[in-house]
C-alpha positions as CSV (number, residue, x, y, z in Angstrom):
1,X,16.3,2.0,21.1
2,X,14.9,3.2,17.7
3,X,15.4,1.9,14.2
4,X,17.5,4.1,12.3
5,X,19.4,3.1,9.1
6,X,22.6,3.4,8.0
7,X,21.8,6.7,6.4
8,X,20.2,8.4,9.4
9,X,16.7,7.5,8.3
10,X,14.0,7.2,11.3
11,X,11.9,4.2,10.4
12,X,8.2,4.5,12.2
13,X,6.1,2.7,9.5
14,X,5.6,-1.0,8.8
15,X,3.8,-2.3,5.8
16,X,2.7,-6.0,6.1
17,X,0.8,-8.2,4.3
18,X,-1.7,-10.5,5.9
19,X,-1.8,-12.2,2.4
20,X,-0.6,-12.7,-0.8
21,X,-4.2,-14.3,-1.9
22,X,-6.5,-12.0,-3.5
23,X,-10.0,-12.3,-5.5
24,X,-8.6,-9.7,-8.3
25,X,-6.2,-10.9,-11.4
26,X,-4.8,-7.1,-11.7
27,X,-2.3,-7.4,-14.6
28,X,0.3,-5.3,-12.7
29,X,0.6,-6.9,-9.2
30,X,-0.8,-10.3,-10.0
31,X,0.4,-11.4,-13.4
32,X,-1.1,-15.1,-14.6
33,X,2.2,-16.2,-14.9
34,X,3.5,-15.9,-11.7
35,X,0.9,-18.0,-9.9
36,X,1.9,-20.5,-7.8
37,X,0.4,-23.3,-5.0
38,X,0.0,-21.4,-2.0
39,X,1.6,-23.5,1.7
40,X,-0.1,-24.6,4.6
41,X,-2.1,-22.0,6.8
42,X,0.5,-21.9,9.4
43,X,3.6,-21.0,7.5
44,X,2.1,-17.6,7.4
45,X,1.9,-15.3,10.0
46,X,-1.2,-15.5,12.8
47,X,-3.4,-12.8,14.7
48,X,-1.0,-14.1,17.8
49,X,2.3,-13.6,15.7
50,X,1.3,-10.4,14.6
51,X,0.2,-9.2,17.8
52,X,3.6,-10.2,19.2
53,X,5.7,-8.9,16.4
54,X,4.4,-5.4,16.8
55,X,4.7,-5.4,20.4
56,X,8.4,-5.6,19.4
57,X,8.5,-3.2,17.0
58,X,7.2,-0.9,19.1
59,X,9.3,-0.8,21.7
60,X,11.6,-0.3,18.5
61,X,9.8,2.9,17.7
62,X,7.3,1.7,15.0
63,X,4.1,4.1,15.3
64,X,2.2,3.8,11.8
65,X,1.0,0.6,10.2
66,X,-0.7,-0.2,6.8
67,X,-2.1,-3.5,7.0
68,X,-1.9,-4.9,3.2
69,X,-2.2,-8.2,0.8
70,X,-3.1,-9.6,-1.4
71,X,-6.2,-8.8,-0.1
72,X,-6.4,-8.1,3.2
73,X,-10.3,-8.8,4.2
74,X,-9.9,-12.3,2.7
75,X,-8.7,-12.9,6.2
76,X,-11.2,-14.3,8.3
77,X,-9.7,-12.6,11.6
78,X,-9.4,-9.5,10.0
79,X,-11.5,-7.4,12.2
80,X,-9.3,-9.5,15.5
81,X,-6.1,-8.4,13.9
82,X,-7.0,-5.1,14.2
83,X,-8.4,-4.6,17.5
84,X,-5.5,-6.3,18.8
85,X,-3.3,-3.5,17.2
86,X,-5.5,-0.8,18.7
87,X,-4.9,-1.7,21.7
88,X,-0.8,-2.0,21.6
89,X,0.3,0.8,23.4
90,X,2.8,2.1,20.5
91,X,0.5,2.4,17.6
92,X,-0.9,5.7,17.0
93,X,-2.2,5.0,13.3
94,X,-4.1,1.8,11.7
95,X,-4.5,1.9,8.2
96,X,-5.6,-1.2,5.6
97,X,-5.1,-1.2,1.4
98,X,-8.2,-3.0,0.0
99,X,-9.5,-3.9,-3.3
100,X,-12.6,-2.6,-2.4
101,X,-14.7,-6.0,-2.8
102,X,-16.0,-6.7,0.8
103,X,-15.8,-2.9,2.0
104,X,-19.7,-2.3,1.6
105,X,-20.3,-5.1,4.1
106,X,-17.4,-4.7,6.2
107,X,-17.0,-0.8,6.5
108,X,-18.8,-0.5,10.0
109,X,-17.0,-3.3,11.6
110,X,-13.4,-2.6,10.5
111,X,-14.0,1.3,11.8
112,X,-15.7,-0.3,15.1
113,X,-12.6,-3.0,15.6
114,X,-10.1,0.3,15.0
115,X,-9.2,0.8,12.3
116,X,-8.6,4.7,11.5
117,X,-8.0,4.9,7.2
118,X,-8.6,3.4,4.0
119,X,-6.6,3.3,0.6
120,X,-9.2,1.7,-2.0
121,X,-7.2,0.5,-5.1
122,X,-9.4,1.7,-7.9
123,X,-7.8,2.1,-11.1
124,X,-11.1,2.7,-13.4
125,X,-14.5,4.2,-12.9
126,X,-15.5,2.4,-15.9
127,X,-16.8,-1.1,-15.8
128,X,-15.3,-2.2,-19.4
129,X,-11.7,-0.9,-18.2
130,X,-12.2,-1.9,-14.5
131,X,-12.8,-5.7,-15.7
132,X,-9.6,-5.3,-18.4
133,X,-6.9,-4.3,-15.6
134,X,-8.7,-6.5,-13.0
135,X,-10.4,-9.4,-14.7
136,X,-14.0,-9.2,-12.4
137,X,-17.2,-7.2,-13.3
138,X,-16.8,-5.6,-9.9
139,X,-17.0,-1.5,-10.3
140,X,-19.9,-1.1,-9.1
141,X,-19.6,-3.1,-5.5
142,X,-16.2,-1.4,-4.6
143,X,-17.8,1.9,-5.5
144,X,-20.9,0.8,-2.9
145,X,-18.6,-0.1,-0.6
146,X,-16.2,3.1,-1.3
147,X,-19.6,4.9,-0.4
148,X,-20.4,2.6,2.5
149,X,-16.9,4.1,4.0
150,X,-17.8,7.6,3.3
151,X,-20.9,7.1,5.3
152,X,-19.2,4.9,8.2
153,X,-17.1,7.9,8.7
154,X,-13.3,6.9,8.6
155,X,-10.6,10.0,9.1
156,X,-9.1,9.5,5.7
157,X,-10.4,7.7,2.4
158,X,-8.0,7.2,-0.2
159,X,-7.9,5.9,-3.8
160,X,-4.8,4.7,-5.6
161,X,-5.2,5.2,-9.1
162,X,-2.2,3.3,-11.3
163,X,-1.6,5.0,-14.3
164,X,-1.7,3.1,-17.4
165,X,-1.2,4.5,-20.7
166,X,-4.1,3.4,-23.2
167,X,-6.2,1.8,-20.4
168,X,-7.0,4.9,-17.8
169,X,-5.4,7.9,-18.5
170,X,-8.5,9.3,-20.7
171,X,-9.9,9.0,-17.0
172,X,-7.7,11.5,-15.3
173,X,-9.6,14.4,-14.7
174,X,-12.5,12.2,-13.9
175,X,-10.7,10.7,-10.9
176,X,-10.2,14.7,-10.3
177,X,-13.4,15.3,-10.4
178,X,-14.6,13.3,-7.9
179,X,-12.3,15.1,-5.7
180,X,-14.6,17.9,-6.0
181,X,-17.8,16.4,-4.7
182,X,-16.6,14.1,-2.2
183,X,-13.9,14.1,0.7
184,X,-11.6,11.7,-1.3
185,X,-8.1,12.0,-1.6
186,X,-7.1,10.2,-5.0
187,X,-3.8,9.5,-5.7
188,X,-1.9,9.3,-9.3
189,X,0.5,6.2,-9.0
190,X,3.0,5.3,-11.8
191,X,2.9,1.9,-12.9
192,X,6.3,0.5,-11.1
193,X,7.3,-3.2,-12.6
194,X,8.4,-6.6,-10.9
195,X,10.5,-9.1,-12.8
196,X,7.1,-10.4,-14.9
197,X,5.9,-7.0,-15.2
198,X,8.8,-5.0,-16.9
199,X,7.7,-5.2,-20.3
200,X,4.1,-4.2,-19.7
201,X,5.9,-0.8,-17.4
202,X,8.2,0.1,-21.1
203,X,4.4,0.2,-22.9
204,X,2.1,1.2,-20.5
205,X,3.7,3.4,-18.3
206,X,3.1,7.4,-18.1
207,X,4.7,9.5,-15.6
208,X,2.9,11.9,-13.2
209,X,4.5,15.1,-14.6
210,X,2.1,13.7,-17.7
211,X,-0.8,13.2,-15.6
212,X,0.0,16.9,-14.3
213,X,-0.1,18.3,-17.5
214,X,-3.5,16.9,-18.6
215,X,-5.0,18.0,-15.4
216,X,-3.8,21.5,-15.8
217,X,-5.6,21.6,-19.0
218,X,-8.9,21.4,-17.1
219,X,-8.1,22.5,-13.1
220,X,-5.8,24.6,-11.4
221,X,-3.5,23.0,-8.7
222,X,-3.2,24.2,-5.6
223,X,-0.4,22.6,-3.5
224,X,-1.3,21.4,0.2
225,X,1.9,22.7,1.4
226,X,0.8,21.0,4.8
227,X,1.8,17.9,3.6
228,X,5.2,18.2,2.1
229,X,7.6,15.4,3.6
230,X,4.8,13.7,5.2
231,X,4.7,10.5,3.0
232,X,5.8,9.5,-0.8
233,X,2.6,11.3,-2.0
234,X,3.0,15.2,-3.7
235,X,-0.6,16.4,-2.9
236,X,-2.4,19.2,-4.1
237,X,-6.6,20.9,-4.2
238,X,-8.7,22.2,-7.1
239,X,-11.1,25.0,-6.4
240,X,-13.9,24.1,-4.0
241,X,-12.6,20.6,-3.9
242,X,-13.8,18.5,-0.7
243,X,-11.0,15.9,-1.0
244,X,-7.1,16.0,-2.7
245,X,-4.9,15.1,-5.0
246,X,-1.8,13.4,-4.9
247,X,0.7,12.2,-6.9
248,X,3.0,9.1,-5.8
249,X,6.0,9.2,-8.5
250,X,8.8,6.3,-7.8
251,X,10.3,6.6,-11.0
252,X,10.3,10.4,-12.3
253,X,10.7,12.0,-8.9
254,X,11.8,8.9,-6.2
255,X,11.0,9.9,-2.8
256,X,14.5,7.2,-1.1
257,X,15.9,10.2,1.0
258,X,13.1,10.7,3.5
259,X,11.8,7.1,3.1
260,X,10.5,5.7,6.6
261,X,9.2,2.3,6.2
262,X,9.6,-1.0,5.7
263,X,7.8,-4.1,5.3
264,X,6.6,-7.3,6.8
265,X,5.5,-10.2,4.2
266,X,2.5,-12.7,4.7
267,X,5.1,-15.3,5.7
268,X,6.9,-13.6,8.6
269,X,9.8,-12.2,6.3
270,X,11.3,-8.7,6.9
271,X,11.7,-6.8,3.6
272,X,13.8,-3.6,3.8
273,X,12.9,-1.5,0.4
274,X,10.1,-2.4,-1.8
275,X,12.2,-2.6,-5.0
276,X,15.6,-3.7,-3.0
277,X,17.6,-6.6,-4.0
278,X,18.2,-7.8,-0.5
279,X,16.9,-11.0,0.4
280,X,14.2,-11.7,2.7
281,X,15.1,-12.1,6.7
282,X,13.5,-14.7,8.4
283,X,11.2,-13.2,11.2
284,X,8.8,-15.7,12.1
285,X,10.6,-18.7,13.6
286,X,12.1,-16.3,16.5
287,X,8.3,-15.2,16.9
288,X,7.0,-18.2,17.3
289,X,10.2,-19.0,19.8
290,X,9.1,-15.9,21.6
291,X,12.7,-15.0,21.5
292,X,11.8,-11.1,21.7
293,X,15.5,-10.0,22.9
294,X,16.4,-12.0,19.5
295,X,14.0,-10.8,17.4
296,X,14.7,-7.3,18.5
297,X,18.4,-7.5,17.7
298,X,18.0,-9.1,14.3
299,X,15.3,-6.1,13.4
300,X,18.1,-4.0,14.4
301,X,20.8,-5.2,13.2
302,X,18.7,-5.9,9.7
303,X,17.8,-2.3,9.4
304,X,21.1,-0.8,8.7
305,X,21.0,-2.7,5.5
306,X,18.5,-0.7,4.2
307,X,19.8,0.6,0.8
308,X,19.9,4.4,0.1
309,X,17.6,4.1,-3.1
310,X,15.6,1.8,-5.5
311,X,17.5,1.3,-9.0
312,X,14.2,1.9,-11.0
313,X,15.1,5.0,-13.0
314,X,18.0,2.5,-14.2
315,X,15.7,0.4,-15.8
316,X,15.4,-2.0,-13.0
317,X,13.0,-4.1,-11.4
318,X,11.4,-5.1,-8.2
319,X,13.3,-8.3,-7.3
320,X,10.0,-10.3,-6.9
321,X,7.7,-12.1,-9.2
322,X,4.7,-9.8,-8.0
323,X,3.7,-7.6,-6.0
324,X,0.7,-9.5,-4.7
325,X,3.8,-11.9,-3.1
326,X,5.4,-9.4,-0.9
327,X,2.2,-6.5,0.0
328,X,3.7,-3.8,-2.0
């Protein structure tokens, strides 16, 4: 059996947060006002449940996973998580979203537990703006530790720039630039809003086709054509450029038709779309039950449910408080 939605889509990719705590206050996924008191330790999902989830899914034909947050190296069994999903027998790709924060430290071991890339959230390569969006004076230890993974060796680095018009865009082609001395692959993300967030999107969002244009001032681009349909991400090269640029545009130019995921929250829920307005499905009591035969038949018959697109060029929202809550 494979997981195929009711529109023919092949799902292969699971998203899930191993958190919704995280040491940055970025305005955009963490807004002040949607804190809340975190539960008990156990209502969220262990290195066991995890382990035992994906075994599932993998008989279901689930081959990629992006292990995200909150942030993810907050866990203490971080580098356990992820040896234990090297070594299930489905998984062909392990990948982890950080903040950046404990990378320097942590590069060596996350690479040696199996872990094969990186996606550093970086959203300014200036202090001043770096502490506005994320309220810590910490550039300069997620760039160490950005360098640390360049060094440990890791088969892809990326950095997810959010656009934010008045904040970072004067830093466009400077993100570009680093393309061109190192074997980074940054990618242009537009600033996508939650229910607390969709005010700030109306004034600080800029599309990518604007981003585009200032680049072109400066660069040619030359489109990776080996990369179409691989991924929401439209990537291109400049001249002598080690790394690449992409451009990750849920708004101007959605990317529903070919999407291949979905996602697993901190607390065991199944989430089908990122921005859908389906509620949540309980996964972690038939887990814990080890009811696989159970859990397997509710993942399947969850999955057709999947809705055919997001309703953001409508002026919607993601039906969450943040994004921090669900691992976006």
């Amino acid at each position: 059996m494979k997981l195929v939605d009711g529109f023919q889509r092949h799902i292969d990719y699971v998203r899930i947060s191993l958190t919704d705590k995280c040491n940055f206050q970025c305005f955009y996924c963490r807004p002040k006002q949607a804190e809340k008191v975190f539960l008990p330790s156990q209502a969220y999902l262990s290195k066991e449940d995890i382990e035992k989830l994906f075994l599932v899914l993998g008989k279901l034909g689930i081959k990629k996973v992006k292990l995200t947050g909150g942030e993810p190296l907050l866990r203490k069994d971080i580098c356990e998580i992820i040896q234990s999903l090297s070594q299930n027998p489905y998984l062909k790709d392990i990948s982890m979203t950080t903040n950046g924060f404990f990378l320097e430290k942590m590069a060596r071991d996350l690479k040696r537990a199996g872990l094969h890339r990186i996606n550093v959230s970086l959203d300014s390569l200036k202090e001043d703006t770096f502490h506005k969006i994320s309220q810590t004076f910490s550039f300069s230890k997620v760039w160490k530790g950005i360098l640390e993974a360049l060094e440990t060796g890791f088969k892809q680095i990326k950095l997810n720039v959010v656009l934010i018009k008045g904040m970072n865009d004067n830093e466009i082609c400077d993100f570009v630039e680093l393309t061109k001395k190192y074997p980074l692959t940054v990618r242009f993300i537009e600033f996508m809003p939650t229910k607390r967030t969709l005010i700030d999107q109306k004034k600080y969002y800029l599309s990518n086709m604007e981003a585009q244009a200032k680049i072109r001032e400066h660069f040619t681009l030359i489109s990776n054509l080996s990369d179409i349909h691989t991924g929401p991400s439209r990537y291109y090269k400049v001249d002598q450029g080690q790394g690449r640029i992409g451009f990750i545009s849920p708004l101007s130019h959605n990317f529903c038709d070919r999407c291949n995921r979905i996602r697993i929250t901190a607390k065991g829920k199944l989430r089908l779309c990122l921005f859908g307005d389906n509620d949540e499905i309980e996964l972690l009591h038939l887990i814990r039950s080890k009811a696989d035969e159970e859990l397997q038949e509710l993942i399947l018959k969850s999955i057709v449910k999947k809705p055919l697109r997001h309703s953001l060029e409508n002026g919607g929202a993601a039906n969450v408080e943040s994004f921090v809550s669900i691992g976006g």
